[in-house]
ZAMARGU-4260 file (C-alpha; in steps of 0.2 Angstrom, whole numbers, plus 5000, padded with zeros to 4 digits):
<rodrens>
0) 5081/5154/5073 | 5069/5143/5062 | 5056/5153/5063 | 5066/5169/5055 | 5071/5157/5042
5) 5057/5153/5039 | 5047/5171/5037 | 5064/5177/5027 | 5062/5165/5013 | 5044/5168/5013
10) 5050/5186/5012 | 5063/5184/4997 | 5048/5171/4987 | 5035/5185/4989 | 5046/5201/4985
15) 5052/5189/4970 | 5032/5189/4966 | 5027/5204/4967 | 5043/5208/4956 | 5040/5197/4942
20) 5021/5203/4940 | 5026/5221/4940 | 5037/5216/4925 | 5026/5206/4916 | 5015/5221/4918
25) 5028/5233/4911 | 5036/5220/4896 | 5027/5212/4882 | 5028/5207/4865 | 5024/5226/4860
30) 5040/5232/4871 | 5043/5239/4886 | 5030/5249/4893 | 5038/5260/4906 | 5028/5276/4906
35) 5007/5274/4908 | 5000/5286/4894 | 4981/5285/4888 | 4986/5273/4874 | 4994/5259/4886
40) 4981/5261/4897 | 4970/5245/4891 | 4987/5236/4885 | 4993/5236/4903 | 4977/5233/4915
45) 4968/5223/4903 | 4981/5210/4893 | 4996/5211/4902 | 4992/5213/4923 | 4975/5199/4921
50) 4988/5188/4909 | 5004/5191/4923 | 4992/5187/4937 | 4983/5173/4930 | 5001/5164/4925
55) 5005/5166/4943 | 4990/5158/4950 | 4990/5143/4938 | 5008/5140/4941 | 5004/5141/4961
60) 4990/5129/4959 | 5000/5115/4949 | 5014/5118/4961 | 5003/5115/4974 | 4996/5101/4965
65) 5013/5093/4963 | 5017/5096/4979 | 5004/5086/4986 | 5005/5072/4971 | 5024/5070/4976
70) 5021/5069/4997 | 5005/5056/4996 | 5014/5045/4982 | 5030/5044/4989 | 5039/5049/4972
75) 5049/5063/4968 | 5046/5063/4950 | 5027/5063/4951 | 5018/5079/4945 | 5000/5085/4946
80) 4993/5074/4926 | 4999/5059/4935 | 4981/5053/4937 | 4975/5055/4920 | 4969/5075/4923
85) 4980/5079/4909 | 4973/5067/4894 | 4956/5069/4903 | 4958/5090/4898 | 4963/5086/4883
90) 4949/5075/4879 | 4936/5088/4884 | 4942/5102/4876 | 4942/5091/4860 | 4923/5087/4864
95) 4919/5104/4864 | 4929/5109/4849 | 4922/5092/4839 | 4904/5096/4845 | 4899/5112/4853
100) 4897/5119/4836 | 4886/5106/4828 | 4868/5112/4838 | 4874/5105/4853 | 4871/5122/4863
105) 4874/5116/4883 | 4891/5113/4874 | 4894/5129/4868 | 4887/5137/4883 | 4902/5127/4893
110) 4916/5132/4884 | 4932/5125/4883 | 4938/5130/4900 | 4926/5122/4904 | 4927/5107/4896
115) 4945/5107/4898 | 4940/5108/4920 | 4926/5094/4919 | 4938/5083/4908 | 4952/5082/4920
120) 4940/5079/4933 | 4931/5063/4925 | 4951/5057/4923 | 4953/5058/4941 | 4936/5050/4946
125) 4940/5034/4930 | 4958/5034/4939 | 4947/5031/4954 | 4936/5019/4948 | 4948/5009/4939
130) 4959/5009/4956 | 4943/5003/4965 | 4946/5015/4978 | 4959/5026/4984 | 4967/5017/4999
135) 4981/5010/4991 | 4994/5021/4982 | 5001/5011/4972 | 4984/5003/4962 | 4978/5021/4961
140) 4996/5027/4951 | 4996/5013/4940 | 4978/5016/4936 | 4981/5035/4933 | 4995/5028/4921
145) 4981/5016/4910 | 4970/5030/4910 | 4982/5043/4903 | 4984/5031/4889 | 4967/5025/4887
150) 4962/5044/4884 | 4977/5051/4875 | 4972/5036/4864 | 4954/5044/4863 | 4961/5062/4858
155) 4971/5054/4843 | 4955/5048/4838 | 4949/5068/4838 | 4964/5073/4827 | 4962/5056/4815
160) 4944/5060/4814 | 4944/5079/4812 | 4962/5084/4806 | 4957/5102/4807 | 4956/5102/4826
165) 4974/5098/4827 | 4981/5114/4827 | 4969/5120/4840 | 4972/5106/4850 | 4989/5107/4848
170) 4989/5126/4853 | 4982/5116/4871 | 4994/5105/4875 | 5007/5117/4874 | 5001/5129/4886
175) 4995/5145/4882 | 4993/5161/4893 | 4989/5173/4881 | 4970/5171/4882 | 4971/5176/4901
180) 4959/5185/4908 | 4951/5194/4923 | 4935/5180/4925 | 4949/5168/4924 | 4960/5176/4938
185) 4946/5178/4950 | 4940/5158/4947 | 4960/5153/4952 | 4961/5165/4965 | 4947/5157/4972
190) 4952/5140/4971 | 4969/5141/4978 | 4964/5151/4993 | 4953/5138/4994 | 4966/5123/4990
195) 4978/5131/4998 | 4971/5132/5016 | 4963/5116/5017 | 4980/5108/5009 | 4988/5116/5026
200) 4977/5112/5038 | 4977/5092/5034 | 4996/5093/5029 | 5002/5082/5043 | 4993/5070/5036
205) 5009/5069/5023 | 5021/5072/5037 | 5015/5055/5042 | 5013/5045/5026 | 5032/5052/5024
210) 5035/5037/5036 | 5027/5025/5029 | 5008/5020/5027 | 5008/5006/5043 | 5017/5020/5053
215) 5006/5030/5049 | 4993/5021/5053 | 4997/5019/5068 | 4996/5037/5073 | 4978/5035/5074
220) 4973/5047/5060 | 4957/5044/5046 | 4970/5041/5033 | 4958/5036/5021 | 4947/5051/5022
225) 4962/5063/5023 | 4967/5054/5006 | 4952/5056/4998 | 4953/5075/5001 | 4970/5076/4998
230) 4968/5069/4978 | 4951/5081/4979 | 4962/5096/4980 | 4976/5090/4969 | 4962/5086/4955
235) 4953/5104/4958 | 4970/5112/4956 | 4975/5104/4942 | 4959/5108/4934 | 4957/5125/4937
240) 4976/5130/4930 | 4973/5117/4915 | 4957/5124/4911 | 4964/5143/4910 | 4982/5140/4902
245) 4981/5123/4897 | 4995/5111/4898 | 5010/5117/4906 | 5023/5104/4906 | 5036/5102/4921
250) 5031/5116/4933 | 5022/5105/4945 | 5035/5093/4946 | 5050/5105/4945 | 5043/5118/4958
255) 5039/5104/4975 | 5056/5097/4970 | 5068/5112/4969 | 5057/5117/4985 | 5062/5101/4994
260) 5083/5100/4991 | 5083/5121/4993 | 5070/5122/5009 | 5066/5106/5015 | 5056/5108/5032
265) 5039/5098/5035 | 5024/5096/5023 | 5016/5112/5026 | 5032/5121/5024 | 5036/5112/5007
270) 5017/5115/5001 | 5017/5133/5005 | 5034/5137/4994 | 5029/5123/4982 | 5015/5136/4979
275) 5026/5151/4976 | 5039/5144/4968 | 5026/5136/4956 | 5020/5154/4951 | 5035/5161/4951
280) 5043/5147/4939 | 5028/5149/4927 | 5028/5168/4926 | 5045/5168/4923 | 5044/5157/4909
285) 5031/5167/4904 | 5040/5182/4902 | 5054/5173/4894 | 5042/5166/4880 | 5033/5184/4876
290) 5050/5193/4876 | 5063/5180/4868 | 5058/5182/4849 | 5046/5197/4850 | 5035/5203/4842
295) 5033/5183/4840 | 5028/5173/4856 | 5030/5155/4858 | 5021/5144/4869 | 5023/5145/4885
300) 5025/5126/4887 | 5038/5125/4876 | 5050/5137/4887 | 5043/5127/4903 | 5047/5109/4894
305) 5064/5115/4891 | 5069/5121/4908 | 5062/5108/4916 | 5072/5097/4903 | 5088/5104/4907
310) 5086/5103/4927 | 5081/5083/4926 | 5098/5082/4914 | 5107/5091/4928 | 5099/5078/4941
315) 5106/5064/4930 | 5124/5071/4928 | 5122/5074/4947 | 5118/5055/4949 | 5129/5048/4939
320) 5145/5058/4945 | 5138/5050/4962 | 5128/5065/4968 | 5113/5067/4978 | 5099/5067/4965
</rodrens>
């Protein structure tokens, strides 16, 4: 009986998928493309399906990413930029937009996804450092919290020293699909299958920090390794979808938690649908931000920030009325 409910919800998030890339195939800016002549031939296979795709797979990784932030942490309002990957993105695409074009040519040949994946990296590693370590949970939040401000004080500097970077740094940290492509769908293809299978594999790991860190300890498991591999995958995700689409706000929190009160189940359970409903919550933001006010698009973050704003004022009203929250 658990098991066909289990491989019938996986059968309804998938089939929802497969749907929402077909569409975000077929819909654009430009119209609906519902017939394939010549002229569409390059609009459909080359902007819209690697753009569809790629909006899948980052919102898959930082549902993912959440997923695994919100099970080792304990806390259902953590999200993938809690350990300073987000400012530490932010900081390196400003690097490479400040100085990539002033001779410094190992910059340019980086690029800013690049910058953007190494950035959120070294905030994850000076989250690390700061925390001396990774065995307790709660140094190492608290230190992702002081680094989030110590480099989102670093990129104002960026903006105060070279105003005419804002509105490119801007365009960033609202998210941006548009620039998709099929380079960047292969690289976060490859790093969720990646992510994703070894995410499962040590998952009852977070089955048994559920309990509490001294029970689990008591199960005999390395914790501390498993950790450390655990915040590995969560940075490595994060820095893949941030480096392709930049920073997309809410969908790692919201995705791992509307999994948990629809689903529930154990860890890898709640990881594997944290994933889909990731993608699926980002591409259909997506398609809302491309279709909305077209021929205009908005930013795909904005449309993110505002659903996921409207389901934590739900929570609340929830709460407060004496709701579950």
């Amino acid at each position: 009986m658990q098991k066909n409910y289990f491989l019938g919800r996986l059968f309804a998030l998938l089939t929802l998928s497969a749907v929402l890339v077909l569409l975000g195939t077929l819909l654009g800016s430009m119209g609906a493309s519902w017939n394939t002549p010549e002229l569409d031939q390059t609009v459909l296979f080359d902007i819209r399906l690697p753009r569809s795709l790629g909006a899948y797979l980052a919102g898959a990784l930082l549902g993912l990413a959440g997923g695994i932030a919100q099970s080792l942490f304990r806390n259902p309002l953590a999200d993938p930029y809690l350990l300073g990957s987000a400012s530490g993105a932010l900081l390196g695409v400003g690097n490479i937009l400040c100085f990539a074009y002033l001779g410094n040519s190992w910059l340019e040949i980086i690029g800013l996804n690049g910058g953007a994946f190494l950035g959120a990296l070294i905030g994850v590693l000076a989250s690390l450092l700061l925390a001396g370590g990774y065995r307790s949970s709660l140094r190492l939040l608290l230190s992702g919290v002081v680094i989030s401000v110590i480099l989102g004080a670093a990129n104002s500097l960026f903006t105060f020293i070279r105003p005419d970077l804002f509105q490119s740094i801007q365009s960033f940290m609202l998210g941006n699909t548009t620039l998709l492509n099929w380079s960047g769908v292969e690289v976060m293809a490859i790093a969720l299958a990646f992510c994703l299978l070894v995410s499962l594999v040590i998952s009852p790991t977070l089955d048994a920090l559920s309990l509490g860190e001294n029970t689990a300890r008591t199960l005999g498991l390395p914790l501390d390794q498993l950790r450390l591999m655990l915040i590995t995958i969560l940075a490595l995700a994060t820095g893949c979808a941030v480096a392709q689409t930049g920073l997309v706000a809410f969908v790692g929190l919201a995705a791992p938690h509307l999994v948990r009160k629809i689903f529930g189940g154990r860890q890898r359970v709640q990881l594997l649908f944290s994933c889909l409903g990731g993608g699926i919550l980002l591409l259909s933001s997506d398609l809302i931000a491309r279709t909305l006010f077209a021929p205009l698009e908005i930013p795909v973050g904005i449309v993110t920030a505002v659903l996921g704003g409207f389901y934590l004022l739900i929570l609340l009203r929830r709460s407060s009325f004496g709701g579950r929250p």
